[in-house]
N, C-alpha and C positions, 0 to 999 in steps of 0.2 A: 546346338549348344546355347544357354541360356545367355543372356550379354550380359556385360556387365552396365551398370545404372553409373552416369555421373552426375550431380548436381553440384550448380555452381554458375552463379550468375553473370562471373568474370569468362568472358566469350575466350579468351587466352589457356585458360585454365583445360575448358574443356575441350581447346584444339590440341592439345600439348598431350593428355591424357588420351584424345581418341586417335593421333596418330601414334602414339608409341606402343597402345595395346594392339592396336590393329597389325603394325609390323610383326605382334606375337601371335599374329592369327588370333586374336582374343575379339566378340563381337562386341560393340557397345551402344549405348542408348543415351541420350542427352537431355538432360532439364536446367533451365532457368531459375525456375523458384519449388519448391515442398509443395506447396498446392498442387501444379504439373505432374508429381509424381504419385501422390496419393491420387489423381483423377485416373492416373495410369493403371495404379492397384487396383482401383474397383473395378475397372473394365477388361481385367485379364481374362482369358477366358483360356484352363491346362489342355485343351488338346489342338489349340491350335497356334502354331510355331510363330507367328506372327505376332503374336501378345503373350509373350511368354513372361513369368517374373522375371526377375532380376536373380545373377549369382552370388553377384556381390555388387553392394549400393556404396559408394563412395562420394559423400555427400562434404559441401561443405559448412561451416557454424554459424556462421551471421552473412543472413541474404536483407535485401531488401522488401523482400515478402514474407517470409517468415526463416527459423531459427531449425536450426540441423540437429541440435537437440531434441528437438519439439518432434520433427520428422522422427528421427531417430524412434519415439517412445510411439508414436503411430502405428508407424513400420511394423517396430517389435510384436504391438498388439495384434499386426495380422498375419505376421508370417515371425515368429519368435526364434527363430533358427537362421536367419539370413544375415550372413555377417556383415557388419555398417562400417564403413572406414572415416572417422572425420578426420575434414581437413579444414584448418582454421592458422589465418595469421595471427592472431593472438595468444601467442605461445604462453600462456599464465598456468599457473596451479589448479585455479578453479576450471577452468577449460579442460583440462586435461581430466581432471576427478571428474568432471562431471559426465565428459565421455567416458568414461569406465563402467560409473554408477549407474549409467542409464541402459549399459548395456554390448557399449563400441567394441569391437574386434579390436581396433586401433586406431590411435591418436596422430595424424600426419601432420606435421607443423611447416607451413609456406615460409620463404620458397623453399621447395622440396628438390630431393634428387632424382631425378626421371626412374632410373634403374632401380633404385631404391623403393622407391614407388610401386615398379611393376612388381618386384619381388614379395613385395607387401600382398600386393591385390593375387600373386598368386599361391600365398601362404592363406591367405584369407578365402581361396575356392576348397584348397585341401581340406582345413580346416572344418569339421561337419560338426561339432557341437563347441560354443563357444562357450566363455565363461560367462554365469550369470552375477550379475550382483545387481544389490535393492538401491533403489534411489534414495539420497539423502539430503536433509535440508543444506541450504547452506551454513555455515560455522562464522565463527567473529576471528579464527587466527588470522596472524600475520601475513598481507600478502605474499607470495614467492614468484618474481622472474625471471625468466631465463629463456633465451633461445636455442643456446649449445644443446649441441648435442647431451651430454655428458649430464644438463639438464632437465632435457628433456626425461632421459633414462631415469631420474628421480622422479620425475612425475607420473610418471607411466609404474612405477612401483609405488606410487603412492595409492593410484589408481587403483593397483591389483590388490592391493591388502584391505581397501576400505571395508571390505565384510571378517576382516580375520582379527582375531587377539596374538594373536603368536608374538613371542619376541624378539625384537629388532637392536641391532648392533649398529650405529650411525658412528662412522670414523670420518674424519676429515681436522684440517690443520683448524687452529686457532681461527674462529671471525668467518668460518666460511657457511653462519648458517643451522649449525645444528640440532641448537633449540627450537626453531623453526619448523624445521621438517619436522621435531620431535609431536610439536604441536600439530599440525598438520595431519601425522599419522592418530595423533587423538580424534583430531575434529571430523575424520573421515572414518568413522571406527564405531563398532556397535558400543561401544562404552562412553560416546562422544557426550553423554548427557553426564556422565560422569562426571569428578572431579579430575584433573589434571593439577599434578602436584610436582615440581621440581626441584632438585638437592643437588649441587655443586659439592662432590663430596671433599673435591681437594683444597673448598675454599673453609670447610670444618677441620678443629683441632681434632685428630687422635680420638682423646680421653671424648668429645662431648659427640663424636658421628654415631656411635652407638643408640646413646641415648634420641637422635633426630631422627633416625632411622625405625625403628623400634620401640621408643616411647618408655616409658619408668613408673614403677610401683610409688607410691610415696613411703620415702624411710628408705628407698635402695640407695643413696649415697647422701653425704653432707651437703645439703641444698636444696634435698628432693622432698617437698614440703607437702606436697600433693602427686598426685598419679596426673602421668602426662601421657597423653595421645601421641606417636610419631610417624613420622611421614608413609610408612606404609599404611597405618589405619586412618591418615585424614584422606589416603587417594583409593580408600574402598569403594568400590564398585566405578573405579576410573584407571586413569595412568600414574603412574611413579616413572618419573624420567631422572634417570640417575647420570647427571652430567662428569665428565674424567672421570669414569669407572676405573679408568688403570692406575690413576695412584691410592684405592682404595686399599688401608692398613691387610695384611696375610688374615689376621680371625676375623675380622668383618669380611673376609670375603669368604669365608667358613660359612660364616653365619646368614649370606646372603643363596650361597650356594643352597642351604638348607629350607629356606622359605622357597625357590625357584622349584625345588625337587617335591616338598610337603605342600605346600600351600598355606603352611600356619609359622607361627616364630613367639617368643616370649617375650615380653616387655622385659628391661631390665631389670633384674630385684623379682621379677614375676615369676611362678608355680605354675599359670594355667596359661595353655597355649591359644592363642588367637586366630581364627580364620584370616586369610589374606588373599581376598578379591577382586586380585591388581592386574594391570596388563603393565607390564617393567619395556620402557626403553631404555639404554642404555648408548652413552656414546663416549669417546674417549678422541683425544690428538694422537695419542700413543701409536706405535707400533705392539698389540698384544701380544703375537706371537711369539715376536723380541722377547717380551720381560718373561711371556712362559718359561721362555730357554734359558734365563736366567734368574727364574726360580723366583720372580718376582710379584707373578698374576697364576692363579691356579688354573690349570689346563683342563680342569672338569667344569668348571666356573666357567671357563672363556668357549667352549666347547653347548655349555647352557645358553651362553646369550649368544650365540653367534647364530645361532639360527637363521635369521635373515641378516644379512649385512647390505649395510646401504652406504656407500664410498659417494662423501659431496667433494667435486673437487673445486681446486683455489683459484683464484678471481685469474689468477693468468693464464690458466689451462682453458677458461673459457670468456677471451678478453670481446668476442663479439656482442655480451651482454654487458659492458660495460655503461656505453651512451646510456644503452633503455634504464638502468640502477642510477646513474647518474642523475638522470631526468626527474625519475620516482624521488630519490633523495631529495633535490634542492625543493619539489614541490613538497614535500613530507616534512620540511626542514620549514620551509615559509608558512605552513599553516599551525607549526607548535609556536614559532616566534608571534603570527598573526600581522605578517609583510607579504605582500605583492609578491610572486615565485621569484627567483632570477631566471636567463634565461642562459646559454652555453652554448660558445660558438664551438663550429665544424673545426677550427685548429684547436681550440680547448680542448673538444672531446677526443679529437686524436689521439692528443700528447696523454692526455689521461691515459689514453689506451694501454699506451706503450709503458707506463709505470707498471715496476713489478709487482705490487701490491701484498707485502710480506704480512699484513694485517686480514688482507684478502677483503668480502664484503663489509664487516666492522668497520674497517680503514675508510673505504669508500664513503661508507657514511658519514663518519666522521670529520673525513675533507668536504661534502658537500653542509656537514652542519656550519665550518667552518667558511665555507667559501658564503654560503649564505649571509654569515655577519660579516666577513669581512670586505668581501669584492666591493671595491666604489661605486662600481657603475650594475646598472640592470641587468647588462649582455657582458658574460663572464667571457675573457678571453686569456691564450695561454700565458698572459705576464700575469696575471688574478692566480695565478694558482699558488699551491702552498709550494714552500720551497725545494723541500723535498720531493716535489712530482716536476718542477723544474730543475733537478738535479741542481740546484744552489744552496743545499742547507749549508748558513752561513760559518765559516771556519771561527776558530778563535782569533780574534785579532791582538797582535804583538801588544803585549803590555808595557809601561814605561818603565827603563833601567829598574827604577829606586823598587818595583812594585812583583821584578820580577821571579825572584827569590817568595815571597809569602804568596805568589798567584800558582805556581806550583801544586796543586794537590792533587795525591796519586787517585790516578782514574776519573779526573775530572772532566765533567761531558762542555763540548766546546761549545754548544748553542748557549748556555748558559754565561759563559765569560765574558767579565765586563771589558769594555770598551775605553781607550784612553780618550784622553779630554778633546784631544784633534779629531773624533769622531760621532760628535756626542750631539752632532745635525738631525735635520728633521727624518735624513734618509738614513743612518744609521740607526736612529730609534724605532722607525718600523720593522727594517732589519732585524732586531735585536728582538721584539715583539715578533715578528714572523718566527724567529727562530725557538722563540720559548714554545709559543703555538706551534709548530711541527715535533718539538719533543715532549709538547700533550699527549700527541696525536700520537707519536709513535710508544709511548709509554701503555693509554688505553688499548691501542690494538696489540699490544702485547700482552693482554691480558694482567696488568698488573694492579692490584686492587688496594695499594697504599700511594699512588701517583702523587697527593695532596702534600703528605709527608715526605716523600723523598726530595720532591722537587725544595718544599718551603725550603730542609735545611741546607743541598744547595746552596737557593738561591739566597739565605741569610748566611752561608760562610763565606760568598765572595763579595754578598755588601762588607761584612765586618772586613772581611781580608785585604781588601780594596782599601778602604778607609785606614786602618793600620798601616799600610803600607804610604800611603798620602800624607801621614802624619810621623811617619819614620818611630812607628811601636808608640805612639801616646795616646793613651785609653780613653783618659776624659776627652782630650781634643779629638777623638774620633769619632765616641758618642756624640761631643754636642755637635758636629757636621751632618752625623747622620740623622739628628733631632732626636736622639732618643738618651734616658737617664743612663749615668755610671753606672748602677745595678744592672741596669736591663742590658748591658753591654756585656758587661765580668759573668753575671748567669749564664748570656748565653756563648760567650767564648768557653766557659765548661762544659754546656751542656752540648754542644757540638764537636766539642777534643781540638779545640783550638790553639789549648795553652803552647 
C-alpha cells in the first residue's frame, strides 16, 4: 500500500500524525522541509515497493525551507491527481483560498482534531479525482479571521467557488461580516477584475430603488434630466451585491426576479432592453422563509437566489476568535489614528470573551476603535473596558425633587440623563462620557444610520429640561445659564415638543 507523505517541520506534528495513522494500519512517510520531498519524487522508482509515491501528501503552509503552497504547485506538476492536505496555524482567508486555488483536497487548521484528521486523510485516499481550480492573483479585499470552526466552513466555501459565477445567498445577523465575504467571493471569482458594485436596498426610499437599481431614460419622471446608468449596468461584467434583499418592496422583487431569469431588464422610462452581465450576491439578516410564508418575499425570487447559501455566524457562536479580532482591531485602529497599537491584557481579553456581542464583529470593532482613544495607559486591562462589556452601563441617576416631574420623558434612554449637582466630580463626568460612548456604540451596531440626530435631540431636551427645571419654568433665566439666546431656546423647545 502506498503511505501516506507528511511534511512538517514541527517534530510533534508528525509523531501525532504517524502514530495515529499507524494504529489505522495506514503506512506513512516523513519530511522536514518541501525540498526533502520533491528529492523523494524524483527518485521514485513504480515498481519497486520501497519508493513508492505518496497516496496522499499532507503537508504543512509555512516551513522554514520553503512554503506548502509552493510544494503544493510542484507536486501537482508531477503527479496532478494526488490529493494534498494543507495544514497551517494561520487560519486566515487568504490561506485557505489559496489552498483551494492551487489545487488542495483540504484546508486543516492547527491544532486539529486527531480523529478528524484521520477521517479527512481517509476521505482524501477514496477520493480519485479531485477538484481542479486556476490559481489566482492575490485581491485588495478586506482581510477575514477566524479560527471556528463555523469559520472555517466559510472559508473553505469560499475556496470551492473561486472558479464559479452562480449566486450566492449570505444570511447572518446584523455586523457579522456580510459585505465581506460578499467581497471576498468577488475577489476570488472569474469576474474579480470586474467592477464590484454594492446597494443596501433597505437604506433606499421605495419611490428612488428602482431607479439605483436600473437606471432612467431622461424625461421618465420630474427630475430626470438626463439618462442615468443604475447599479446593475455600473457592475457589468462584475458583482452587484444587493445587501437586506428581504425588505425589498413585492414589484422590485418582480422585477429583480426578471433580470435573474432573462439576463436583460429596462431602464426606467425605457423601450429597449439591456444586457445584464452580473454575478448578483445577495444577503439579508431576515429569516426568508419566514416572510415567504407570509407573503412578504416571493418564493420564486428566494428559490433564484438561494442557490448557494452561506450562513456567517455571530461573534458568540464562535467566541474563540475573539482575542485574534480583538488584536487585528486595536492594530487597525492605531494605524488610522497614526498611535503606537495598544496592547490587551489576558483578563481583558477574557472578560471581552464572555460579552455577548449583540452587534457581533461591527461591535467589536467599534469597542477596539474606542478603547484605542480612550484607554489611559498602553496595556488595556479589564477596568479600560467600555461599560457595557463590564456590565456597568451607567443607570440613570436620581434627579433633584424640584427636577423630577420635567426629567420624566417617555422612553428616555438612561445613559443619556443628567446628573444632579452632588455628582457633577471628575468621576462622574467620565462616567457620564463612558455612558454616552457605549450608547454610540450600541446605536452604530445596530445598524441605525441617523445616530447623529437622534442622540443630538436627546441630548438638547435634557440640557433644556434640566435647565427649566433649575430655574422653576423661566426661559430667559435658562437660556442665559445655558449660554445660549431666548430665540435659540423658545425654537428649540418647539422644535423638539417641549411646550
Amino acid at each position: 500500500m502506498k503511505p501516506i507523505w507528511i511534511v512538517d517541520d514541527d517534530p510533534s506534528i508528525r509523531f501525532v500524525l504517524e502514530k495515529a495513522l499507524a494504529r489505522e494500519n495506514l503506512p506513512t512517510r516523513s519530511f522536514t522541509n518541501p525540498r526533502e520531498v520533491l528529492d523523494a519524487l524524483a527518485d521514485l522508482e513504480p515498481g519497486d515497493p520501497g519508493r513508492q509515491g505518496p497516496r496522499v501528501l499532507v503537508s504543512d503552509i509555512r516551513m522554514p525551507n520553503g512554503s506548502g503552497l509552493e510544494l503544493l504547485e510542484k507536486v501537482h506538476a508531477q503527479q496532478p491527481g494526488l490529493p494534498v492536505i494543507i495544514m497551517t496555524a494561520y487560519s486566515d482567508l487568504d490561506s485557505a483560498v489559496s489552498a483551494f486555488q492551487r489545487g488542495a483536497f483540504e484546508y486543516l487548521p492547527k491544532p486539529f482534531d486527531v480523529p478528524l484528521a484521520i477521517e479527512l486523510i481517509r476521505r482524501a485516499m477514496q477520493e480519485s479525482e479531485r477538484e481542479q481550480v486556476d490559481e489566482e492573483g492575490p485581491g485588495a479585499a478586506p482581510e477575514m479571521l477566524g479560527q471556528a470552526s463555523a469559520m472555517q466552513e466559510v472559508f473553505r466555501a469560499i475556496g470551492r467557488l473561486s472558479q464559479s459565477q452562480v449566486t450566492v445567498l449570505i444570511t447572518g445577523e446584523s455586523g457579522t461580516g456580510k459585505e465581506l465575504v460578499a467581497r471576498a467571493l468577488h475577489r476570488h471569482s472569474p469576474v474579480a477584475r470586474g467592477p464590484f458594485v454594492a446597494i443596501n436596498t433597505a437604506a433606499i426610499p421605495k419611490d428612488l430603488l428602482e431607479s439605483e437599481l436600473f437606471g432612467h431614460e431622461r424625461g421618465a419622471f420630474t427630475g430626470a434630466q438626463t439618462q442615468r446608468r443604475g447599479r446593475f449596468e455600473q457592475a457589468e461584467g462584475g458583482t452587484l451585491f444587493l445587501d437586506e434583499i428581504g425588505d425589498m418592496p413585492l414589484d422590485l422583487q418582480t422585477r429583480l426576479l426578471r433580470v435573474l431569469s432573462d439576463g436583460q431588464f429596462y431602464r426606467v422610462g425605457g423601450h429597449q432592453a439591456v444586457k445584464a452581465h452580473v454575478r448578483v450576491i445577495a444577503a439579508t439578516h431576515q429569516d426568508l422563509e419566514q416572510r415567504v410564508q407570509a407573503g412578504q418575499f416571493r418564493e420564486d425570487l428566494f428559490h433564484r437566489l438561494n442557490v448557494i447559501r452561506l450562513r456567517l455566524p455571530a461573534l458568540r457562536e464562535r467566541r474563540e476568535d475573539v482575542p485574534m479580532l480583538a488584536r487585528h482591531f486595536l492594530q487597525q485602529s492605531a494605524r488610522q489614528l497614526g498611535v503606537e497599537p495598544k496592547r490587551i491584557s489576558s483578563a481583558a481579553l477574557s472578560q471581552l470573551a464572555t460579552f455577548a456581542f449583540p452587534g457581533n464583529v461591527r461591535q467589536l470593532e467599534n469597542i477596539c476603535h474606542w478603547l484605542t482613544v480612550m484607554a489611559p495607559a498602553q496595556v488595556i486591562e479589564p477596568k479600560d473596558l467600555p461599560p457595557e462589556v463590564r456590565g456597568q452601563v451607567p443607570a440613570p441617576a436620581p434627579a433633584p425633587a424640584m427636577a423630577e416631574e420635567a426629567l420624566a420623558l417617555p422612553g428616555a434612554e438612561p445613559s443619556l440623563a443628567p446628573r444632579p449637582a452632588a455628582h457633577t466630580d471628575a468621576t462622574a463626568a467620565v462616567s457620564w462620557e463612558e455612558g454616552l460612548a457605549a450608547e454610540v456604540f450600541s446605536q452604530l451596531a445596530s445598524g441605525s444610520n441617523d445616530v447623529w440626530d437622534q442622540l443630538s435631540r436627546r441630548f438638547e431636551s435634557r440640557l433644556i429640561q434640566a435647565a427649566l427645571a433649575s430655574t422653576q419654568g423661566r426661559r430667559i433665566e435658562a437660556a442665559h445659564r445655558l449660554g445660549i439666546g431666548r430665540n435659540t431656546i423658545t425654537r428649540k423647545i418647539q422644535e423638539l415638543g417641549l411646550e
